[in-house]
N, C-alpha and C positions, 0 to 999 in steps of 0.2 A: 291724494294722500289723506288719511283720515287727522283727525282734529287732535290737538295732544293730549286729552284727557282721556280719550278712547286709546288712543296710540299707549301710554303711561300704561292704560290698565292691561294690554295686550302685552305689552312687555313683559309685568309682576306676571300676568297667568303665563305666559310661555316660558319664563324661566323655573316657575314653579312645576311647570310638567315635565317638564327637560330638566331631568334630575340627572345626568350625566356632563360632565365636564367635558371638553372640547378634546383634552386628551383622551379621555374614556371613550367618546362617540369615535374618532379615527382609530382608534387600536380597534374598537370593534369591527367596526366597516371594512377593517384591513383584512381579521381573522373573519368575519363571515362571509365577505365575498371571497377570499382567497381560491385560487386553483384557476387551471390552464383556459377552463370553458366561462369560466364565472369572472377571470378580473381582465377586460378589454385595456383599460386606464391604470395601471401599477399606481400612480400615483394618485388616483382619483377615486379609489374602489367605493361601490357602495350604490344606491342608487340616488337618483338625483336628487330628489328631496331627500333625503338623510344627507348628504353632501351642502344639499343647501341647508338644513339647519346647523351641521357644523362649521358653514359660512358664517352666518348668525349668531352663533355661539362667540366669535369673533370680532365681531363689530360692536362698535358704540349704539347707542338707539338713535342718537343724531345722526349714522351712515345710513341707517336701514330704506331700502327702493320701496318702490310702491309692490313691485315683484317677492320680496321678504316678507313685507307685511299681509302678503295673499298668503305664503307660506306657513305664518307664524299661525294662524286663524287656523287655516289646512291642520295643520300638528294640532293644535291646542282642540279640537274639535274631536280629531282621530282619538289623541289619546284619552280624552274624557270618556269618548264614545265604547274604550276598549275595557278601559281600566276595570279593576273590579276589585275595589281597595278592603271589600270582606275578608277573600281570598289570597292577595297578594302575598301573604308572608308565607303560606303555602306552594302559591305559584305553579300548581303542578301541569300546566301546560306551555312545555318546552316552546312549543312554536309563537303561543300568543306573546310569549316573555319575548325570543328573540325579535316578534315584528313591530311588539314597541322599543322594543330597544334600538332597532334602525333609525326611528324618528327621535332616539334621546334620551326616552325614559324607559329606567330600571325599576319595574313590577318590584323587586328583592330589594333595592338600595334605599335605606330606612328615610324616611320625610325628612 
């Protein structure tokens, strides 16, 4: 497991990129996997990492496995890597919004 100073600062950045609430991330996961071919899991929809950050979203930082904090690096990485906070309040591509929004963060939902 990493050291707690490194662990602390992964924390403040993954919650800072995961601008979606635990509510917000499962109603999405719900509505965007939804349908006969796309949701295997009713109860589970979404893909696994979008599912495991809304695991995350959930937990203490005292719970988090060594397997979250792969996760949490995974996300904070993705989403840096996509963001494009020039453009965000425009947002005009549908697709990019929706495949950060899988991992948590909303391009549109203000800082």
């Amino acid at each position: 497991m990493t050291d707690t100073l490194e662990l602390d600062a992964l924390w403040e950045e993954f919650h800072r990129v995961v601008n979606m609430t635990s509510q917000e991330l499962a109603a999405w996961l719900k509505t965007r996997y939804a349908g006969e071919e796309t949701e295997p899991l009713p109860e589970h929809p979404g893909s696994p990492t979008g599912q495991h950050v809304l695991a995350i979203l959930q937990k203490r930082r005292t719970d988090l496995t060594d397997d979250d904090v792969r996760i949490m690096y995974k996300v904070v990485d993705t989403v840096t890597a996509r963001r494009d906070p020039e453009n965000e309040p425009e947002a005009d591509s549908t697709h990019r919004r929706h495949q950060l929004m899988t991992l948590g963060h909303d391009p549109l939902k203000p800082s």
